[in-house]
MIVOKOL-701543 format. One line per field, with one value per residue: x, y, z of N, C-alpha, C in turn. Coordinates in nm, 2 decimals. Example, Ala and Ser with C-alpha at 12.3 -4.5 7.8 and 13.67 -1.06 7.14 Angstrom:
BEGIN
nu: 1.32 | 1.28
nv: -0.57 | -0.22
nw: 0.78 | 0.71
cau: 1.23 | 1.37
cav: -0.45 | -0.11
caw: 0.78 | 0.71
cu: 1.32 | 1.29
cv: -0.33 | 0.00
cw: 0.78 | 0.79
***
This chain:
BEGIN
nu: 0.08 | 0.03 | 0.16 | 0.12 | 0.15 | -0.04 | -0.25 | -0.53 | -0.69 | -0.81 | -0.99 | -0.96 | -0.87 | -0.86 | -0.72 | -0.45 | -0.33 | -0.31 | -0.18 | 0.08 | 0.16 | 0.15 | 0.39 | 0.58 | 0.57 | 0.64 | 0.55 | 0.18 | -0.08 | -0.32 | -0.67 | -0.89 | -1.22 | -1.38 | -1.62 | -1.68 | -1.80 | -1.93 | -1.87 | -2.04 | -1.80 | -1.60 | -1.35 | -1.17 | -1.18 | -1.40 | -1.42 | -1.55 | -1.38 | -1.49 | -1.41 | -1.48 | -1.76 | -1.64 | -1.35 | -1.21 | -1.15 | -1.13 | -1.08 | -0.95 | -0.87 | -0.68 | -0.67 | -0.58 | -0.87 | -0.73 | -0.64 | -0.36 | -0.07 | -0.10 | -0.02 | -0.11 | -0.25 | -0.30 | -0.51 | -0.56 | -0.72 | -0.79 | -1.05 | -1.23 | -1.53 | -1.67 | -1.99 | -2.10 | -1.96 | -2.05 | -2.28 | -2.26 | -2.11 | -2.26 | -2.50 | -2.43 | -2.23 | -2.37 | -2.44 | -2.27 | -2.25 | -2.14 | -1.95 | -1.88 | -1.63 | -1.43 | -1.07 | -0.76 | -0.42 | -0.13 | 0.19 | 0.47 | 0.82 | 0.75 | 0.51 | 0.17 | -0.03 | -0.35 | -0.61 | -0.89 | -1.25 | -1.52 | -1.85 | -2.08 | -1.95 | -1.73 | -1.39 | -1.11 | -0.75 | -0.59 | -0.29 | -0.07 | 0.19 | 0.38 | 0.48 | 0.81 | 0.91 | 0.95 | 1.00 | 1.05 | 0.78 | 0.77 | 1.01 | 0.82 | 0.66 | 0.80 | 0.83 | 0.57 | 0.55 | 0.70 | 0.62 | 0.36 | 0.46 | 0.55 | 0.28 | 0.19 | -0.05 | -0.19 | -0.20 | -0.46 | -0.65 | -0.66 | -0.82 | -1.03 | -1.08 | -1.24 | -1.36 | -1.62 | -1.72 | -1.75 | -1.97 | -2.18 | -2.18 | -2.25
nv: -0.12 | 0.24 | 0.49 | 0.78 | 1.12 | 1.30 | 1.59 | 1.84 | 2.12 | 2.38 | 2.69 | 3.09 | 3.25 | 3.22 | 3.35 | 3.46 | 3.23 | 3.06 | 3.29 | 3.21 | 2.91 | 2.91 | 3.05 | 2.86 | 2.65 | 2.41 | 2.33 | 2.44 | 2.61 | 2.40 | 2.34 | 2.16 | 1.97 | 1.78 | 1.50 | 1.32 | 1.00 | 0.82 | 0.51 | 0.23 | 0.08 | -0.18 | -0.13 | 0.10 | 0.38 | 0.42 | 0.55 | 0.64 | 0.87 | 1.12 | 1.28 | 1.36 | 1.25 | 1.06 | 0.97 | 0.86 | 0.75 | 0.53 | 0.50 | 0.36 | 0.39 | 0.41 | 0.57 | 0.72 | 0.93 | 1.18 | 1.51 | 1.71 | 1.60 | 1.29 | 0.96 | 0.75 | 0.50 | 0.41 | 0.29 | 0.37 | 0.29 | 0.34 | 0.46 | 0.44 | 0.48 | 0.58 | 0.63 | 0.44 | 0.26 | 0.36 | 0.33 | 0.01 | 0.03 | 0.14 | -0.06 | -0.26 | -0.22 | 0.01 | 0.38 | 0.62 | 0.88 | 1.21 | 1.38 | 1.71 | 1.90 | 2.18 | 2.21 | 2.33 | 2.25 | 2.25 | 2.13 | 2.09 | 1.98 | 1.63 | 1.71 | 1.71 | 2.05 | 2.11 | 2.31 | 2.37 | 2.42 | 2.32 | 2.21 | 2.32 | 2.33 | 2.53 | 2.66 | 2.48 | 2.31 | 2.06 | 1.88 | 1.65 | 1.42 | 1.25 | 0.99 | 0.78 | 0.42 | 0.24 | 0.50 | 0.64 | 0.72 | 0.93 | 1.14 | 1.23 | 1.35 | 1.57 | 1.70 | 1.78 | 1.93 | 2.12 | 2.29 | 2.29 | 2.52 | 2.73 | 2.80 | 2.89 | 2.77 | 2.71 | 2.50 | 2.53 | 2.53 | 2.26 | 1.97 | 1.70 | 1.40 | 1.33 | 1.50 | 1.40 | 1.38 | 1.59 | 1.73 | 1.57 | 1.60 | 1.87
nw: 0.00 | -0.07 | 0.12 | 0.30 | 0.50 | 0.64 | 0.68 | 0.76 | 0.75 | 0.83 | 0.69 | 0.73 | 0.59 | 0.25 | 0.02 | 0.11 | 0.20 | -0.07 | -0.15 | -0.01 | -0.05 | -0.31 | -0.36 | -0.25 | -0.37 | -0.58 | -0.87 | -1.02 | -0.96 | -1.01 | -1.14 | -0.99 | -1.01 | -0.74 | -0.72 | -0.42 | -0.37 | -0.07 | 0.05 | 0.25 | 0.46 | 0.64 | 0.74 | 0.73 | 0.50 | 0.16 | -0.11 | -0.40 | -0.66 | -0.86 | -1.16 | -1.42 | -1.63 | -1.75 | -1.62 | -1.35 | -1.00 | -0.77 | -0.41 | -0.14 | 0.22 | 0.49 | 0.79 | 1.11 | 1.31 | 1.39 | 1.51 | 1.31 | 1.21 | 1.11 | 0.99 | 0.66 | 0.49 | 0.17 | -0.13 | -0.50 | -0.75 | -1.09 | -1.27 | -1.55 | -1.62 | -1.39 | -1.32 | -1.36 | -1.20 | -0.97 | -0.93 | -0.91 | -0.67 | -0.44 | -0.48 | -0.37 | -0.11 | -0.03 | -0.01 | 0.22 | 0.23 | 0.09 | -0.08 | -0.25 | -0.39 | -0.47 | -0.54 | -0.53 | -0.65 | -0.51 | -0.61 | -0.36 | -0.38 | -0.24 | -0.15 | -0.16 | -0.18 | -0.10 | -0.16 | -0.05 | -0.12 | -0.01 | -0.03 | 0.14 | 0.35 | 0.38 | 0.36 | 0.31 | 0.40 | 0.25 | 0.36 | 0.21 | 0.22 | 0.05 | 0.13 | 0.04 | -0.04 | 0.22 | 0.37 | 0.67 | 0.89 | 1.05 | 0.94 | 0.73 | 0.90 | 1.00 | 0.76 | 0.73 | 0.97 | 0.92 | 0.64 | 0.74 | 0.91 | 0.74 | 0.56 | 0.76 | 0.94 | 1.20 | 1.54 | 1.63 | 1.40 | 1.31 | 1.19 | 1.30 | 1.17 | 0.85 | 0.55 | 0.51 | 0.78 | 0.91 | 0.76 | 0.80 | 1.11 | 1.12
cau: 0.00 | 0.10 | 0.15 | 0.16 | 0.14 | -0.18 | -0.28 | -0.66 | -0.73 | -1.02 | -0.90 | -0.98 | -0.81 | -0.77 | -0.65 | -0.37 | -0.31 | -0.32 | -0.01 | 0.16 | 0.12 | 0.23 | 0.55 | 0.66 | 0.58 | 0.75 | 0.44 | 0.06 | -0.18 | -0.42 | -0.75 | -0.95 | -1.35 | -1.42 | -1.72 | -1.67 | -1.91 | -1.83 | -1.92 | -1.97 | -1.65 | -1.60 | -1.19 | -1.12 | -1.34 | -1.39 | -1.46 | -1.56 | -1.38 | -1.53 | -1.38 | -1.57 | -1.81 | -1.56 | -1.26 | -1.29 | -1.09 | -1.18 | -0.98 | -0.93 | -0.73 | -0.70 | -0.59 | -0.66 | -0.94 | -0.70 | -0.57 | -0.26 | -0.01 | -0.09 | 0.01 | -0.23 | -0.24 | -0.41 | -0.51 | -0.63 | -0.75 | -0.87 | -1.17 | -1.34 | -1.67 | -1.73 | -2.09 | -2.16 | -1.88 | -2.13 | -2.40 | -2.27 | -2.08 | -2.42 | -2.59 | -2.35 | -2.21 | -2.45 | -2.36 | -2.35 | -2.25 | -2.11 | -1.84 | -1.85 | -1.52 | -1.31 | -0.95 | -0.69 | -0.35 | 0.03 | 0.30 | 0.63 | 0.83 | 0.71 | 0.41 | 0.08 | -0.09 | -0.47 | -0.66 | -1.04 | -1.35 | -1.65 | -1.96 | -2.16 | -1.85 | -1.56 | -1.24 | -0.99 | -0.60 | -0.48 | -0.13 | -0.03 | 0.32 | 0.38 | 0.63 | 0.88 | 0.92 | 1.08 | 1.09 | 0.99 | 0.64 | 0.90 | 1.04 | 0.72 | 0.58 | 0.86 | 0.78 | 0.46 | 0.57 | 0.77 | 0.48 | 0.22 | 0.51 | 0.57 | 0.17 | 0.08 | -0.10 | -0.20 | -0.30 | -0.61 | -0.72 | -0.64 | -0.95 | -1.00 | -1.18 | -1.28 | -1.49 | -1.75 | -1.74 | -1.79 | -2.08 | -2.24 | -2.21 | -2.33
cav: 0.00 | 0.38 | 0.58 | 0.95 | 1.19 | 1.42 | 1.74 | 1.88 | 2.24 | 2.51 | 2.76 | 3.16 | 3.38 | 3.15 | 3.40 | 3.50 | 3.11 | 3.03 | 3.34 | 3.12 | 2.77 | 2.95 | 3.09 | 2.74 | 2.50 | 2.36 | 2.30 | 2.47 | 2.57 | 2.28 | 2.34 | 2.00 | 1.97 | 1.63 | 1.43 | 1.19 | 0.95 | 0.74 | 0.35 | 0.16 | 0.03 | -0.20 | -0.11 | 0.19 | 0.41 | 0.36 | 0.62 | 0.69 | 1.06 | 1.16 | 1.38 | 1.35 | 1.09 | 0.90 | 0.95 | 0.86 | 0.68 | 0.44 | 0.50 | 0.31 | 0.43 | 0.37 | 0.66 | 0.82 | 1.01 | 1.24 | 1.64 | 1.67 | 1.48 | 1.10 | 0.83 | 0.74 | 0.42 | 0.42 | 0.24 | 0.43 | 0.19 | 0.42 | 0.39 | 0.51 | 0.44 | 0.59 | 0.62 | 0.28 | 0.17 | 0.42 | 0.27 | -0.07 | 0.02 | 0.14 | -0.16 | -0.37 | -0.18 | 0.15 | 0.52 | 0.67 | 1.02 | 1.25 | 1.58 | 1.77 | 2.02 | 2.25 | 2.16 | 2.38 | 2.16 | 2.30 | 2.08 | 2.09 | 1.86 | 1.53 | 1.71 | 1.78 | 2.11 | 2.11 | 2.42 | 2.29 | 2.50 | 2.23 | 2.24 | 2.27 | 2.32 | 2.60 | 2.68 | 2.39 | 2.28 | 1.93 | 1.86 | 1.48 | 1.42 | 1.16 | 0.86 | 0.70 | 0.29 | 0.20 | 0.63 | 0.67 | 0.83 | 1.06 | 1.22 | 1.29 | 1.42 | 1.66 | 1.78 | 1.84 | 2.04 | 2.23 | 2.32 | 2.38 | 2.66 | 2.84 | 2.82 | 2.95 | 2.71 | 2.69 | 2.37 | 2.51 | 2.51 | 2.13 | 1.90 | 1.58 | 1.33 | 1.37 | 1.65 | 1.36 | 1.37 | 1.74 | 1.73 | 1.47 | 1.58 | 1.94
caw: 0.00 | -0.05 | 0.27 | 0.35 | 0.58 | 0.62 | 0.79 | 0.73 | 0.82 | 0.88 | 0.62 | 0.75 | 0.45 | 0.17 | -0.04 | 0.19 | 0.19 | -0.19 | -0.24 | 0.06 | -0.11 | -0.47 | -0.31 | -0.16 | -0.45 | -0.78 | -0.96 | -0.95 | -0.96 | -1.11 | -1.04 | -0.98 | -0.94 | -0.75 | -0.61 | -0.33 | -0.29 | 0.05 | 0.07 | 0.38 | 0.50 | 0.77 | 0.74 | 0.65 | 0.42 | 0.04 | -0.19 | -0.55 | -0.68 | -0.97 | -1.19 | -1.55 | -1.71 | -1.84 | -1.53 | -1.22 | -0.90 | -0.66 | -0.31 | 0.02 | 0.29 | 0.66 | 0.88 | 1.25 | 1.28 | 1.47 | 1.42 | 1.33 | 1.12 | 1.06 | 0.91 | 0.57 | 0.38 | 0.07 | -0.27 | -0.60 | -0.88 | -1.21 | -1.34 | -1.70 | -1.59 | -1.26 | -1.30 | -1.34 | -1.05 | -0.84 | -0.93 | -0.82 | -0.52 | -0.43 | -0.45 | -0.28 | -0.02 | 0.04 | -0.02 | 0.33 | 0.19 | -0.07 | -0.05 | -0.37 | -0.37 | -0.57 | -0.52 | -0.61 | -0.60 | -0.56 | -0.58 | -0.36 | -0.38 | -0.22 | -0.08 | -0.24 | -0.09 | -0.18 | -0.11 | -0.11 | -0.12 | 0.01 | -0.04 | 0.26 | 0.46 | 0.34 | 0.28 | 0.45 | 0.32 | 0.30 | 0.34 | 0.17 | 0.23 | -0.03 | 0.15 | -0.02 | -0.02 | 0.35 | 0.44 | 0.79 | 0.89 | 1.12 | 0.83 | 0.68 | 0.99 | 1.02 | 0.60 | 0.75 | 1.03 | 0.84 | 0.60 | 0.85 | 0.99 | 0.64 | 0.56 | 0.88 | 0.99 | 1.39 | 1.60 | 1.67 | 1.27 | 1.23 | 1.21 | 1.28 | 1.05 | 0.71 | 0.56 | 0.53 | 0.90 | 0.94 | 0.70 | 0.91 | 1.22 | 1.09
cu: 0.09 | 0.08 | 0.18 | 0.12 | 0.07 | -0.22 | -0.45 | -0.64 | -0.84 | -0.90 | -0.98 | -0.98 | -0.77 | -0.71 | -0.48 | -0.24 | -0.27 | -0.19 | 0.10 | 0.22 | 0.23 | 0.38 | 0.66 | 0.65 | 0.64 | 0.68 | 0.28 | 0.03 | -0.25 | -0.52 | -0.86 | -1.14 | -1.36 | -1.55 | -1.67 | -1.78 | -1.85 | -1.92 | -1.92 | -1.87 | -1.61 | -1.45 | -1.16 | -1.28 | -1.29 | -1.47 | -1.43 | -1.53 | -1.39 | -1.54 | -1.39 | -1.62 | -1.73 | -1.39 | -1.25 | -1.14 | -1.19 | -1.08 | -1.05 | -0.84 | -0.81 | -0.60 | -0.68 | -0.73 | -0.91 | -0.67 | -0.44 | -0.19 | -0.01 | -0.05 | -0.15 | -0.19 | -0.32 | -0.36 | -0.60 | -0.60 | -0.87 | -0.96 | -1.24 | -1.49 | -1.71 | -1.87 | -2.16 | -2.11 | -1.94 | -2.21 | -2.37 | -2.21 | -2.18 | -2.50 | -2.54 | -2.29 | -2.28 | -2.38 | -2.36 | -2.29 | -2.16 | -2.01 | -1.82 | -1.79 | -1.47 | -1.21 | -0.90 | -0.54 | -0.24 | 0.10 | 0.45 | 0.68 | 0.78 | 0.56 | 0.29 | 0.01 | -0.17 | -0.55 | -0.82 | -1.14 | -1.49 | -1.76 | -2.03 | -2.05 | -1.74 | -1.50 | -1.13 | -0.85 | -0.57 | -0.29 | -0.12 | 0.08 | 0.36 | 0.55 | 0.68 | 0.89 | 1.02 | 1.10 | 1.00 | 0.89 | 0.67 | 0.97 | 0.93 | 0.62 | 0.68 | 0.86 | 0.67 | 0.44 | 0.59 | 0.73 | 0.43 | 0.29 | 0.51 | 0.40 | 0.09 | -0.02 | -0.09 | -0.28 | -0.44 | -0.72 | -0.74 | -0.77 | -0.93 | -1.11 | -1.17 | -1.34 | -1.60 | -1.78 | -1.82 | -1.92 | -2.20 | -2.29 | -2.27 | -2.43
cv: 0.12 | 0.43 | 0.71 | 1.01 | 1.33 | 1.49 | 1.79 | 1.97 | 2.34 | 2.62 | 2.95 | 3.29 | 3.28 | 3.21 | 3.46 | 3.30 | 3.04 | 3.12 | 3.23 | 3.00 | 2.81 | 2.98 | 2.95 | 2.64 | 2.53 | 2.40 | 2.36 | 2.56 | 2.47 | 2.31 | 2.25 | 2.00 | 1.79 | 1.59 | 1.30 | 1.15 | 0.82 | 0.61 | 0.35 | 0.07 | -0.03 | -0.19 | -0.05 | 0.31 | 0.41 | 0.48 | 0.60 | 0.84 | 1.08 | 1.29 | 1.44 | 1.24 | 1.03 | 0.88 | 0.94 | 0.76 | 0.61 | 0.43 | 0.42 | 0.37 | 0.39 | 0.49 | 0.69 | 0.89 | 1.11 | 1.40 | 1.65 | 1.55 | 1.36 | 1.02 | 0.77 | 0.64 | 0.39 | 0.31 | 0.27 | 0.32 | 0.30 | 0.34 | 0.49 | 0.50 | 0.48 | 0.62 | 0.49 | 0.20 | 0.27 | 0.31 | 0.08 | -0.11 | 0.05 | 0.05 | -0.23 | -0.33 | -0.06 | 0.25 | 0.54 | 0.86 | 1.07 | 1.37 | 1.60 | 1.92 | 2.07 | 2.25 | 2.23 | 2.33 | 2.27 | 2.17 | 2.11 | 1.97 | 1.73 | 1.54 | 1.76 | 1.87 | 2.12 | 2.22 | 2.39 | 2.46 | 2.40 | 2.29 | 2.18 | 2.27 | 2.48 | 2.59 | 2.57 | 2.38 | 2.18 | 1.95 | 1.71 | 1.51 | 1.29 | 1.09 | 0.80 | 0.51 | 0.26 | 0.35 | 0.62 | 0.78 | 0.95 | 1.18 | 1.31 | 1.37 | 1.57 | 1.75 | 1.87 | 1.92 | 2.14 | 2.32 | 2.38 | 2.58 | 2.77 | 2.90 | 2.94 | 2.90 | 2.66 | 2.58 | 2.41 | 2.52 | 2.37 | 2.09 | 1.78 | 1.52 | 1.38 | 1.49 | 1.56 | 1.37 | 1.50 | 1.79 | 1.62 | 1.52 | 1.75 | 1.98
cw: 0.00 | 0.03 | 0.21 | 0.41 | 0.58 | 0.73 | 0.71 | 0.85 | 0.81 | 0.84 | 0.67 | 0.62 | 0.35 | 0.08 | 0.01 | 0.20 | 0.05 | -0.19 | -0.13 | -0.02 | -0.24 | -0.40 | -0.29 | -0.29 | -0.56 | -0.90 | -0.90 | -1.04 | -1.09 | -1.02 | -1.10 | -0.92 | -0.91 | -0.64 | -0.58 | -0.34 | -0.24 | 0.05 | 0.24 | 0.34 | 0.58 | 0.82 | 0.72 | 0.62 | 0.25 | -0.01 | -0.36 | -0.59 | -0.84 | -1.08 | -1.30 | -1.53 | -1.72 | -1.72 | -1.39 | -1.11 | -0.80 | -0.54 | -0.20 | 0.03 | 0.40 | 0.76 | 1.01 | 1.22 | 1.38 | 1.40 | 1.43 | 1.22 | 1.14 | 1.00 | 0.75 | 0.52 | 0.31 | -0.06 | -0.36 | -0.69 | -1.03 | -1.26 | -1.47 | -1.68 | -1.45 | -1.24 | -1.25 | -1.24 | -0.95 | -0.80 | -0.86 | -0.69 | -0.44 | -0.36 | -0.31 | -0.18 | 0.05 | -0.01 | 0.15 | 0.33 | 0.07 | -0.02 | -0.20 | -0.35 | -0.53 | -0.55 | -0.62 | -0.58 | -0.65 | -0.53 | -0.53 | -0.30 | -0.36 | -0.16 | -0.18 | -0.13 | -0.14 | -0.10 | -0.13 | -0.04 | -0.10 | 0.05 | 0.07 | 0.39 | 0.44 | 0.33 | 0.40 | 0.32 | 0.37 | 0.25 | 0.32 | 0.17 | 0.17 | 0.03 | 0.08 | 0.04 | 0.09 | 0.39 | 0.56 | 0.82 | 0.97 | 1.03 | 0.77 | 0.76 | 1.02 | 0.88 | 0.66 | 0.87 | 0.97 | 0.75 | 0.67 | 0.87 | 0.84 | 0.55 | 0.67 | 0.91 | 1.14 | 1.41 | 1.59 | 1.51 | 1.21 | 1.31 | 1.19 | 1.17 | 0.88 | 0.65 | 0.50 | 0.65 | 0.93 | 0.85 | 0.74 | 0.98 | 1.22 | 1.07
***
C-alpha cells in the first residue's frame, strides 16, 4: 500500500493562503473539481472521486481520525466508468454520503498542498506528504511540520476526521 502523511485544516483567509502555497511550491496551480461518494466500509473508508463521465478513482485508505499529522495508507485503482462503478458500489455496499469540492492543487516537492473550497463546509487545506518505499512516517511528519510553519498554519485550525465527518455531524 501507498502511505503518506496528512494534515486537514479550517482555512480563514484562503487567499492569503493560496499566495503562501504558490511561493513554496514547484508546480501549481491545477484546479481540480471532485465528487466523493463514500461506501460503507468496515476497514477503512472507500470512496468513488469523480472527476468526469468517463474519469474517475476508486480510493481506500486507513488513517486516525485524529488532528494533526498522521500516518495514511491508501489504494487508487482508475476507473473510466465511474458512474456505473457508483451505481454498483451502491448496490452492494450503500452510499453513506457524498463531499463535492473545488481543489486547487500546488506541488512541492514530495508534498501535495490542496486548497479545497467544500460544499456545505468551506475553505480547508490538505497537506499529503507523499512517502517514499521504507521512508519513515517521522520524516514525513517533520515535512509536515515544516509546511504547517511556512503556511501558517495553527493547532487550533487542524481537524480531525474527514470532511465527510464534518458534513455529518453538521
Amino acid at each position: 500500500m501507498s502511505r503518506n502523511i496528512e494534515i486537514k485544516a479550517r482555512v480563514l483567509h484562503p487567499e492569503e493562503l493560496e499566495a503562501r502555497a504558490a511561493a513554496i511550491a514547484d508546480q501549481g496551480p491545477f484546479f481540480i473539481t471532485q465528487d466523493d461518494t463514500f461506501f460503507a466500509c468496515p476497514n477503512g473508508r472507500l470512496k468513488l472521486r469523480v472527476f468526469s463521465a468517463d474519469e474517475g478513482q476508486l480510493i481506500y485508505y486507513r488513517r486516525a481520525d485524529t488532528a494533526g499529522p498522521k500516518e495514511s495508507y491508501y489504494l487508487i485503482t482508475p476507473t473510466a466508468a465511474p458512474d456505473q462503478l457508483r451505481a454498483t458500489l451502491s448496490e452492494a455496499c450503500g452510499q453513506i454520503g457524498r463531499v463535492i469540492k473545488q481543489r486547487t492543487l500546488y506541488l512541492a516537492g514530495a508534498t501535495r498542498i490542496h486548497l479545497d473550497r467544500v460544499e456545505g463546509l468551506g475553505d480547508f487545506m490538505e497537506l499529503e506528504v507523499v512517502l517514499g518505499e521504507g521512508q519513515a512516517a517521522e520524516q514525513g511528519m517533520a515535512v509536515a511540520h515544516d509546511l504547517m510553519g511556512r503556511l501558517g498554519i495553527t493547532a487550533d485550525q487542524l481537524v480531525h476526521g474527514a470532511y465527510l465527518d464534518l458534513l455529518r455531524s453538521g
